[in-house]
C-alpha positions in Angstrom: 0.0 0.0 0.0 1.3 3.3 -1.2 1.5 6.2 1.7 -1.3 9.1 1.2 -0.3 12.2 -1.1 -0.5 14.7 1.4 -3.0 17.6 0.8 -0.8 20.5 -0.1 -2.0 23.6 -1.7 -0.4 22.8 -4.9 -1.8 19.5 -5.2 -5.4 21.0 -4.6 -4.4 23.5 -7.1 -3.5 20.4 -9.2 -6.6 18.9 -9.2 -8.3 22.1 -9.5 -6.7 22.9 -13.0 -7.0 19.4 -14.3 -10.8 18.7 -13.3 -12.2 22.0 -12.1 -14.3 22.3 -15.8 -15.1 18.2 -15.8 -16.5 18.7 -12.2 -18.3 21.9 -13.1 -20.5 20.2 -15.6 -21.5 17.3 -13.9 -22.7 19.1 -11.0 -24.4 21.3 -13.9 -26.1 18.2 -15.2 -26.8 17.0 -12.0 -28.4 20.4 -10.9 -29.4 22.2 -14.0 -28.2 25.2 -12.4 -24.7 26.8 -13.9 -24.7 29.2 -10.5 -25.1 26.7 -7.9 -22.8 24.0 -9.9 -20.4 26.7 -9.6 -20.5 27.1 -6.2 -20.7 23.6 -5.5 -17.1 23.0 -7.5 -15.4 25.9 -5.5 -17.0 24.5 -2.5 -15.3 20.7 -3.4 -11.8 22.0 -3.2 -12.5 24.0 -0.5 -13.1 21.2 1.5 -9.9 19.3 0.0 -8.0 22.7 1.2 -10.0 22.4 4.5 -9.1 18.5 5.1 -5.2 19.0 4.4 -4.2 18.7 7.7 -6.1 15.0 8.2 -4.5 12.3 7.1 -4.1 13.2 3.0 -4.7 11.8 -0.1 -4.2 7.9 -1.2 -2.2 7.6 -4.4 -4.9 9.6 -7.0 -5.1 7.0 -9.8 -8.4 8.1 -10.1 -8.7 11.8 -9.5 -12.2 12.1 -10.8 -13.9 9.8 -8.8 -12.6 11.2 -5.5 -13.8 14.6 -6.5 -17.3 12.8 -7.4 -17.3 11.4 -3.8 -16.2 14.6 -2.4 -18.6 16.5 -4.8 -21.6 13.9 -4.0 -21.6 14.9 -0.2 -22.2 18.5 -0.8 -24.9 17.6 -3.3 -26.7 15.6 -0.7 -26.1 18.0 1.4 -27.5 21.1 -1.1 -30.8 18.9 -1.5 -30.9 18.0 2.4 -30.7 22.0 2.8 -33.1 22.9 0.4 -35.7 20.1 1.9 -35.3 21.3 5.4 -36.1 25.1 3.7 -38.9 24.6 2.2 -40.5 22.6 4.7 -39.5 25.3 7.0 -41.3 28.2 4.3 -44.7 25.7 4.2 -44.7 25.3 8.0 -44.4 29.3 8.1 -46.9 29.7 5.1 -49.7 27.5 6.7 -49.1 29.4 10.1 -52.8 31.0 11.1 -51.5 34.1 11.3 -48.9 34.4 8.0 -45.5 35.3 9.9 -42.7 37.2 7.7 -38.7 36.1 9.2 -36.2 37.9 8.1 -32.9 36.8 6.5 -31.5 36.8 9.8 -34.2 34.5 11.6 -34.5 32.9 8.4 -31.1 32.0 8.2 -30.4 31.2 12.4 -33.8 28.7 11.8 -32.1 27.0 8.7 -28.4 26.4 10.3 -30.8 25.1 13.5 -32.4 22.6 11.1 -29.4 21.4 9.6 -27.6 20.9 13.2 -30.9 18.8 14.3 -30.5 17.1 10.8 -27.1 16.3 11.6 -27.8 15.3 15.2 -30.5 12.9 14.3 -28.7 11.5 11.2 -26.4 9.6 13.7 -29.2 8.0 15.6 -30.8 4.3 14.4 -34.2 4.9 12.6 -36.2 4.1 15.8 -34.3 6.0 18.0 -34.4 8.7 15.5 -38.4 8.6 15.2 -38.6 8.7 19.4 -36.9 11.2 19.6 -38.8 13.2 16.7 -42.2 12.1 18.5 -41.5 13.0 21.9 -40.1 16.4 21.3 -41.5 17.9 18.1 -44.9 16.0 18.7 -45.0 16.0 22.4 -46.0 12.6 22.5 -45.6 10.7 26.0 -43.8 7.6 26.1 -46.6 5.1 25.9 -48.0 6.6 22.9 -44.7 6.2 20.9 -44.1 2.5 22.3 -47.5 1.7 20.6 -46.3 4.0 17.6 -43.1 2.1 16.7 -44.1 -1.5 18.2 -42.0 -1.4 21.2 -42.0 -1.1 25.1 -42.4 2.1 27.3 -39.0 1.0 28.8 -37.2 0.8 25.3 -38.6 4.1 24.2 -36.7 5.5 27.2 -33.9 4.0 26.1 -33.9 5.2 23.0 -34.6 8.9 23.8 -31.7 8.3 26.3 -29.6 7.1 23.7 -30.6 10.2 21.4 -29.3 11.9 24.9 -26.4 11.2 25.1 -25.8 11.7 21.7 -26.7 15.1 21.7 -24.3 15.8 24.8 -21.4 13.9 22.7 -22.1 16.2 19.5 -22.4 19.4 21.6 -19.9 19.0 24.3 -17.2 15.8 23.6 -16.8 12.3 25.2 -18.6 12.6 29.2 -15.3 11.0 30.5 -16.8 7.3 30.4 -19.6 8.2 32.6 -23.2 6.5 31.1 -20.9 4.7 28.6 -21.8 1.2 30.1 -25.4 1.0 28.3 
């Protein structure tokens, strides 16, 4: 096994002369927007630039498909964002009484979304949907066990599960303590 290239500014600006127009027009195909494919291909070696002090490159023998990897994850990532927006604009839309955020609140309500989205992505699908039923629902315990097919004592541990994994993402490693379960 060959040791990693490391990731050096020249060998993102490398990549970036070689592939930067090939990468530009499949995100354009993939998108069908020229703007956003744009932004999307700066945002790919921006992220190689980003990750250069990690562990580097393997041996490139296929430069393409590691910027399609890298490339793919800030697609899904586009389309998760978008999603999370306009089911955020509906939400606000079929409010009672129509409510008008600015780009500010708009924005702070998006980045919120995206750190939940984040959060949650982590968790097993039934822990996940706990979670989602006890605090965006305000469903109590017993409800959800009858939901999702379980007990009242595994729904607690799920949404103690989605706990502590909420601590882990917003504060580090609790030192071993509650790491026995």
């Amino acid at each position: 096994m060959s040791a990693p290239t490391p990731i050096t500014p020249d060998v993102v600006q490398t990549l970036y002369s070689d592939h930067r127009s090939w990468l530009h027009q499949w995100l354009r195909r993939r998108l069908g927007c020229t703007e956003t494919a744009a932004d999307l291909t700066q945002d790919t070696f921006v992220r190689l630039l980003a990750t250069r002090t990690q562990l580097g490159l393997p041996r490139l023998n296929e430069p393409r498909a590691y910027l399609t990897a890298v490339a793919h994850g800030l697609l899904v990532d586009f389309f998760r964002r978008a999603d999370l927006e306009r089911a955020w604009l509906a939400d606000l839309a079929a409010a009672p009484q129509p409510v008008e955020a600015s780009p500010e609140t708009r924005l702070l309500a998006l980045e919120t979304l995206l750190a939940i989205d984040r959060m949650l992505d982590g968790l097993s699908p039934k822990a996940r949907a706990a979670w989602m039923l006890n605090r965006l629902d305000g469903l109590p315990h017993a409800d959800i066990a009858a939901q999702l097919g379980v007990s009242v004592s595994r729904v607690r541990q799920y949404l103690a599960t989605a706990a502590r994994h909420c601590y882990r993402l917003r504060f580090g490693a609790a030192d071993g303590a509650g790491e026995a379960a």
